[in-house]
C-alpha positions in Angstrom: 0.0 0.0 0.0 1.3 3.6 -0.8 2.7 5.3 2.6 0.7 8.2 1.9 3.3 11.4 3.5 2.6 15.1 4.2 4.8 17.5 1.1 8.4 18.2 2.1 7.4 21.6 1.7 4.9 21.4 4.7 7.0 19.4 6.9 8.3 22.2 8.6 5.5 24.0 9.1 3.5 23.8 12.4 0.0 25.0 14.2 0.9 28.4 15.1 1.6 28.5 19.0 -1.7 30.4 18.9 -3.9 27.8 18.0 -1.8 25.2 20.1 -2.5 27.3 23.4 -5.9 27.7 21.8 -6.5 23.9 22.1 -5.2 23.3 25.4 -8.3 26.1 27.2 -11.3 24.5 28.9 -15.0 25.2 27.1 -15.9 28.8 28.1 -12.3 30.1 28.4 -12.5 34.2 27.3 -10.5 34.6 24.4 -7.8 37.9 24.5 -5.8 35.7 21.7 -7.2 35.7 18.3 -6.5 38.9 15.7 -9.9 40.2 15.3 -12.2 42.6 17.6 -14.8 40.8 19.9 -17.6 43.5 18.9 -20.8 43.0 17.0 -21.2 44.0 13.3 -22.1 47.3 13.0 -25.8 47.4 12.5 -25.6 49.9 9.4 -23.2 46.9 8.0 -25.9 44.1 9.0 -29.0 46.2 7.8 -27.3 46.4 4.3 -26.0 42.9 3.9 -29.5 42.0 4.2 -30.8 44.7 1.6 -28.0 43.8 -0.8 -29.2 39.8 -0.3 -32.6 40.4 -1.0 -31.7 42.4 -4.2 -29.1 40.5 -5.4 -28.1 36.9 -6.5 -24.5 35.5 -5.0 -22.7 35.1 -8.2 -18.9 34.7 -9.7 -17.3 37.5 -9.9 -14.1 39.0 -11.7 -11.1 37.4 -10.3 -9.7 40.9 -9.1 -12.8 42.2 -7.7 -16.2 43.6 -8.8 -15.1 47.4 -10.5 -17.4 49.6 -7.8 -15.2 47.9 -5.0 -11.9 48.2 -7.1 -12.5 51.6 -7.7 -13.4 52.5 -3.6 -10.2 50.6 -2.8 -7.9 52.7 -5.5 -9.8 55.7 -3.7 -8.0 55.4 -0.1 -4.3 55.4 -2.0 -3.4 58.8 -4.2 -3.1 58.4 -7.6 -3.7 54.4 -7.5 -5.8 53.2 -10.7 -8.6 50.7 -9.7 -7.0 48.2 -11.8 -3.6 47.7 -9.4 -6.4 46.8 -7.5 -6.8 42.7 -6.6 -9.2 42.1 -3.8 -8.8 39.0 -1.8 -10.1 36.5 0.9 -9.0 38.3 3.3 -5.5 39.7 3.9 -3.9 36.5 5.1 -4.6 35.4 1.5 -3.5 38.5 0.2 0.0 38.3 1.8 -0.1 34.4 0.2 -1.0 35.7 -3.4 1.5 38.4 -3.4 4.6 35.9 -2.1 3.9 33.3 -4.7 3.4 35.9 -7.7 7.1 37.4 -6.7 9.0 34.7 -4.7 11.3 32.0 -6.3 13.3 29.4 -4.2 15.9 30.0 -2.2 14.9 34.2 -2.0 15.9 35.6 0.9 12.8 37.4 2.6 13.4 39.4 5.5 11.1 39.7 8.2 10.9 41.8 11.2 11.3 40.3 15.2 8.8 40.2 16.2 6.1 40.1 13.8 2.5 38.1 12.2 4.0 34.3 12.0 1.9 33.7 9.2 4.7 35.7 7.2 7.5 33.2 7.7 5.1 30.2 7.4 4.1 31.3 3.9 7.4 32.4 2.8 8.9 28.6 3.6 6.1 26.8 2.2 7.7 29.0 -1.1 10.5 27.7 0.2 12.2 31.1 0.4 14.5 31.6 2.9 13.7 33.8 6.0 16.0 36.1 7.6 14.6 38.2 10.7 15.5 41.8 11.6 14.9 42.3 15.0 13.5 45.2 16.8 15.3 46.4 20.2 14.2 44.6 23.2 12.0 47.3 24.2 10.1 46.4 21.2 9.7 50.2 20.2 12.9 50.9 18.3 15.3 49.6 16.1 18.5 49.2 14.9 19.2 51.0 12.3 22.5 49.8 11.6 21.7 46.0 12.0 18.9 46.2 9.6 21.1 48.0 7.0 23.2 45.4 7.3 21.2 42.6 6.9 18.8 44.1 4.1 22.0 44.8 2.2 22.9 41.0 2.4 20.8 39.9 -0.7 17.1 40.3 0.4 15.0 40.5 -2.5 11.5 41.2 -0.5 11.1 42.3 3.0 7.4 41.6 4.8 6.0 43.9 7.9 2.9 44.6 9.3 2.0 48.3 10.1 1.4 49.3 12.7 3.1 45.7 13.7 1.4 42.6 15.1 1.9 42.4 18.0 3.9 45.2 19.4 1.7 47.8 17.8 5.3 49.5 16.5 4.8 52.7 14.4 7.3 54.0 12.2 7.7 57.6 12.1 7.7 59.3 9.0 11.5 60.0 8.9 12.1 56.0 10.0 9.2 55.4 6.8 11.0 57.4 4.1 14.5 55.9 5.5 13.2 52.3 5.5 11.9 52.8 2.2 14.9 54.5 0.7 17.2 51.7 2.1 14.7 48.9 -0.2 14.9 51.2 -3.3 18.3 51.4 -2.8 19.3 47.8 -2.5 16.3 46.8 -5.2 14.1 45.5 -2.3 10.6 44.9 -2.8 8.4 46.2 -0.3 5.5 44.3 1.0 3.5 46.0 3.5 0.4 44.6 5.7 -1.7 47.8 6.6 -4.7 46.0 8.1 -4.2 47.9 11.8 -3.7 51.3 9.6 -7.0 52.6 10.9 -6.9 51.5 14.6 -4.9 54.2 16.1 -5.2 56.6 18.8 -3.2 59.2 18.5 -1.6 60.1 14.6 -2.1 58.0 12.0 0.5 55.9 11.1 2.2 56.6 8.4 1.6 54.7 4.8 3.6 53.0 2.9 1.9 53.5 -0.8 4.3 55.8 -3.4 7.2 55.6 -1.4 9.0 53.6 -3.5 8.4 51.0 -6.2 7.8 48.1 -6.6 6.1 48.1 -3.4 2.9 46.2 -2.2 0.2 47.6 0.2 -2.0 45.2 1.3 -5.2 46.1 3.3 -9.0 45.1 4.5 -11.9 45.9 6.3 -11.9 42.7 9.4 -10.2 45.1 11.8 -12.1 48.4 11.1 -15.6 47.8 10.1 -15.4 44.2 12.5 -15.9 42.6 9.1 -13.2 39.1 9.9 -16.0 37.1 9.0 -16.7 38.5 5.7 -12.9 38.0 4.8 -12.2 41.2 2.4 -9.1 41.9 2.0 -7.0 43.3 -1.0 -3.5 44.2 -2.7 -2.6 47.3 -4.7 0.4 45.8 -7.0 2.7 48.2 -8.4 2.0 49.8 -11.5 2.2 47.0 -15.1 2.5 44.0 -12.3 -1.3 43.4 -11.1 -1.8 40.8 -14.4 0.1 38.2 -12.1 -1.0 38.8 -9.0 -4.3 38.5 -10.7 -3.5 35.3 -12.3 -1.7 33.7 -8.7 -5.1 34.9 -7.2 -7.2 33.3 -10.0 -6.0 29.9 -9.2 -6.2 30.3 -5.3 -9.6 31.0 -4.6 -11.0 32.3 -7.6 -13.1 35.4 -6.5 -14.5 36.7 -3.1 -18.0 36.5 -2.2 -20.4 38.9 -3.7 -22.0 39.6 -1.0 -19.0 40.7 0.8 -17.3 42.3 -1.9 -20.2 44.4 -2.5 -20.6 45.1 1.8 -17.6 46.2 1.4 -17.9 48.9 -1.4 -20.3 50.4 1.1 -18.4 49.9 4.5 -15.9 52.4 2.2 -18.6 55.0 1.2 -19.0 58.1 3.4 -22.3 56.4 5.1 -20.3 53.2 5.6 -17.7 54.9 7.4 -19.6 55.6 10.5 -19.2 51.7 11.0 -15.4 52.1 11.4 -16.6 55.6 13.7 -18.4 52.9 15.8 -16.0 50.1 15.8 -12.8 52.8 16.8 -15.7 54.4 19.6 -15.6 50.9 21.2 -12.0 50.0 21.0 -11.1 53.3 23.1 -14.0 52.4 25.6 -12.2 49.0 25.8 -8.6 50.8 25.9 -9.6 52.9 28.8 -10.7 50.1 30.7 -7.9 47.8 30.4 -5.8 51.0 31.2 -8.0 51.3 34.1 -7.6 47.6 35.1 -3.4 47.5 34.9 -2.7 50.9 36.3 -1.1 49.2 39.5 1.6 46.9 37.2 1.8 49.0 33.8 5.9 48.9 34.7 5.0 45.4 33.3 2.6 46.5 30.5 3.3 48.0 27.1 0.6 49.5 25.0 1.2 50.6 21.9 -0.8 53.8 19.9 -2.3 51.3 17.9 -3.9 48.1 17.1 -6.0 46.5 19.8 -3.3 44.8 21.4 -1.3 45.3 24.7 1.6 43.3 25.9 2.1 42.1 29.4 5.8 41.1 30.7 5.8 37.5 32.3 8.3 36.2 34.6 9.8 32.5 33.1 8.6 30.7 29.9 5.8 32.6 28.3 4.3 29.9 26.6 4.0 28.0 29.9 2.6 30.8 31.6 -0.3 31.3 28.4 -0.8 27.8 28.7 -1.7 28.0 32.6 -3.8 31.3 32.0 -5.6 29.2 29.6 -6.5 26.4 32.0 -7.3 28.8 34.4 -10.0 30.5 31.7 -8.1 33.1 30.1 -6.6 32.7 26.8 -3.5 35.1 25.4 -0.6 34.3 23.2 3.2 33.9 24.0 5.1 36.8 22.4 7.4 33.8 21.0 4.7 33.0 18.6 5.9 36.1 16.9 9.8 36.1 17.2 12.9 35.9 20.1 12.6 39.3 20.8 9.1 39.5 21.9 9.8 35.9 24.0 9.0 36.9 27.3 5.5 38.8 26.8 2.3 37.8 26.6 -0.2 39.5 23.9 -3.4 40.3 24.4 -6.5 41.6 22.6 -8.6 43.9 24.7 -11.3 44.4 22.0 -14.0 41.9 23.9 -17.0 42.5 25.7 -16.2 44.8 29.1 -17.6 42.4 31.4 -15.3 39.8 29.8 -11.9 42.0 29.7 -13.1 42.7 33.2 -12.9 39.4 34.4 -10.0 38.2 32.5 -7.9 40.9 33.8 -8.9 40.2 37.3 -7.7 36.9 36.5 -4.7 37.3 35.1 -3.7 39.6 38.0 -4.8 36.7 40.9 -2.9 34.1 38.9 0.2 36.0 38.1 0.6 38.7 40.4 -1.2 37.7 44.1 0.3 33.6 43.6 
């Protein structure tokens, strides 16, 4: 009988450390782990999903993306023409489409530490080769020299999320243009991952698009507009080079659903946009509580400007310590999930219900702190 074995190019690839501390919580355990905001859909969102099924039939679309939403996604980045647009499932799929349209084996990607771990899965299922550049240990600065060096030692793409999963890091706009300028100088391509671009509380962040080419901004609605489930997300290729990201994406998942493609052209209209006014009005309530809540240890705590994430410092192994929050009823994720520089931390996703946060926190204090 044929000994039927996994591909060679999967082998090395595990379940995140995410889903592994996922599976070890009892039934009922609050979740502060996964990447998405614990609210409700915005009822102007539900309301028009529902107009938009009783009008319409769910059909194939184009491969990139129906034109309306194209054209509303071109809108956000000056000067972009709708069809540099390719909208995807999502932007984990997006970051998948882009890598296997412009990676070959044995490129050498570079990838910040910390940062999203789906990154370095995708790129060695390529089988590219992964380089990290690590941020200082304070997780708010880097290197400048060190990078230098190791972006000048034959990376051909170099992968970040912005603001960064999980340490909510925010380039400044000096650090953006000298970060671009050192990939257009050694003939880098830029791929950037701009999902958290809209949860921020102080400035916004500053964007990646025209700094430099070839460069690719990838974006979607599941943070802002509490869409995850709808899974829009999208690229904007450089200019002559959306044909093959088109084509990579044709052959992935074909299109995206109609129905959230076109929820999604409205989420990005000027009436749509009082979702993401809601969604961002509940994050800062949630914010102010955890705030609230950690104000006798925040020497431990770092929280960023941005995304919905803070990080608590944990004495000992931080993926034995997640794993006994989680039996105790409160899930987070080990900062090694996302590097060696962030070992040592625990993230965690305050966008949840108030009475939830409430009582995780509580928790996470008795276990950790009064023990």
């Amino acid at each position: 009988m044929l000994c039927l074995t996994e591909s060679r190019r999967l082998q090395p690839i595990e379940l995140s450390l995410i889903r592994r501390v996922l599976h070890s919580a009892p039934p009922g355990a609050i979740n502060l782990a996964l990447g998405e905001l614990g609210f409700p859909l915005p009822e102007i969102l539900r309301q028009k999903a529902l107009d938009l099924l009783a009008q319409g039939t769910l059909v194939y679309t184009p491969n990139a993306g129906i034109p309306e939403l194209r054209a509303a996604i071109a809108a956000i980045y000056p000067g972009c023409d709708p069809d540099s647009v390719c909208v995807c499932n999502g932007v984990e799929e997006a970051v998948f489409v882009t890598l296997l349209a412009i990676l070959d084996p044995g490129d050498r990607v570079a990838i910040p530490d910390p940062d999203y771990p789906a990154y370095s899965a995708i790129c060695k299922m390529l089988e590219a080769n992964v380089i990290r550049l690590p941020f200082e240990s304070n997780l708010l600065s880097v290197d400048w020299h060190k990078w230098e060096q190791l972006l000048a030692d034959g990376v051909k793409t170099l992968v970040f999320s912005h603001p960064s999963n999980p340490c909510g890091h925010v380039f400044t706009e000096q650090e953006a243009r000298r970060l671009a300028g050192l990939c257009s100088q050694h003939g880098i391509v830029l791929v950037v991952d701009e999902i958290y671009s809209r949860l921020f509380f102080n400035a916004p962040p500053p964007g990646f698009h025209g700094r430099m080419e070839p460069s690719f901004i990838l974006g979607g609605l599941s943070k802002s507009h509490c869409m995850s489930g709808w899974r829009l997300g999208w690229i904007v290729a450089p200019p002559g080079f959306s044909a093959a990201v088109i084509k990579a994406r044709q052959y992935v998942s074909t299109c995206s659903n109609w129905l959230s493609q076109h929820l999604a052209a409205y989420a990005l209209s000027d009436d749509g946009g009082r979702a993401a006014d809601e969604v961002m009005g509940q994050l800062q309530a949630s914010r102010d509580l955890a705030l609230e809540k950690l104000s006798p240890w925040l020497d431990r705590v770092l929280v960023p400007s941005a995304t919905p994430y803070l990080l608590l410092r944990v004495e000992g192994d931080d993926l034995r310590t997640a794993s006994y929050l989680a039996r105790k009823g409160v899930i987070c994720v080990p900062g090694s999930a996302f590097g060696e520089v962030s070992r040592g931390w625990l993230r965690i996703n305050y966008a949840v219900d108030k009475q939830q946060l409430t009582t995780a926190l509580d928790i996470i204090h008795d276990e950790l702190y009064l023990h």
